[in-house]
C-alpha positions, -999 to 999 in steps of 0.1 A, spaced: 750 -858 215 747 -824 194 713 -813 210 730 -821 246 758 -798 237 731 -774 227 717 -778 257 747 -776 280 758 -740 260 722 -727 265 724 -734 305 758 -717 305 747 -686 288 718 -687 316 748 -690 336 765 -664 324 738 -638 325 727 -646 362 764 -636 370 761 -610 356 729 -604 376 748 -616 405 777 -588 395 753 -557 396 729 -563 424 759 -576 451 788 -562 459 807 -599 463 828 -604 430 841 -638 442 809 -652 439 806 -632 399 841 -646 390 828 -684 404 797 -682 384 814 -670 352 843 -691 355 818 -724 358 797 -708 329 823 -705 306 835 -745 312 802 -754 308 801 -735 279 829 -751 265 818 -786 278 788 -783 255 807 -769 225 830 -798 225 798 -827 228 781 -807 202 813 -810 174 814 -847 187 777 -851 180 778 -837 145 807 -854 131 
């Protein structure tokens, strides 16, 4: 369960940063917001497997 939480924080980072990516090269900020929003769940989706996983 901890190296799936890892993973899960390590695809919301890449997430994240496309978002971002997203966020400079397009002028939609709907779609930004949508893709952070989901990254930062994810994010937190792994964090919580990963303290499960370790304990």
């Amino acid at each position: 369960m901890f190296y799936f939480g890892k993973s899960l924080q390590a695809a919301a980072l890449a997430v994240t940063a496309l978002a971002l990516y997203v966020g400079l090269t397009e002028v939609e900020i709907k779609k930004e917001l949508t893709m952070l929003v989901f990254g930062i769940a994810l994010f937190l989706l792994g964090r919580t497997a990963e303290k499960r996983g370790s304990s």
